[in-house]
N, C-alpha and C positions, 0 to 999 in steps of 0.2 A: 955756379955763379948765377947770381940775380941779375936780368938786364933790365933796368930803369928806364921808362923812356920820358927824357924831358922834353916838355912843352915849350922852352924857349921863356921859361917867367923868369929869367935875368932882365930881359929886355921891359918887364910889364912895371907901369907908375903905380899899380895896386899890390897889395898884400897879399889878396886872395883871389882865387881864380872868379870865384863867386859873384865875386863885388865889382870884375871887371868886365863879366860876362851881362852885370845887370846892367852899367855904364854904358856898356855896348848896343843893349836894348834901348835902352832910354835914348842914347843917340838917336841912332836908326826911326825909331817916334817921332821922336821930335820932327825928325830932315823930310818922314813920309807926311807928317802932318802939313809944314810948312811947303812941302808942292802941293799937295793937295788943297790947300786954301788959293794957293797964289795960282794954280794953273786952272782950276775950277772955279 
């Protein structure tokens, strides 16, 4: 028997892990950029 281990992508709003792992990055940018303006 093959064990499969899922990541829990029932739960993800994307198709692919790819595309939600860039969304995540881009997040993450954005939020470091926007303290970094505001608190600098």
């Amino acid at each position: 028997m093959e064990n499969k281990f899922d990541r829990g992508s029932a739960l993800s709003i994307f198709g692919s892990d790819r595309k939600e792992d860039f969304m995540a990055l881009l997040f993450a940018l954005i939020i470091a950029g926007a303290t970094y303006f505001l608190v600098g």
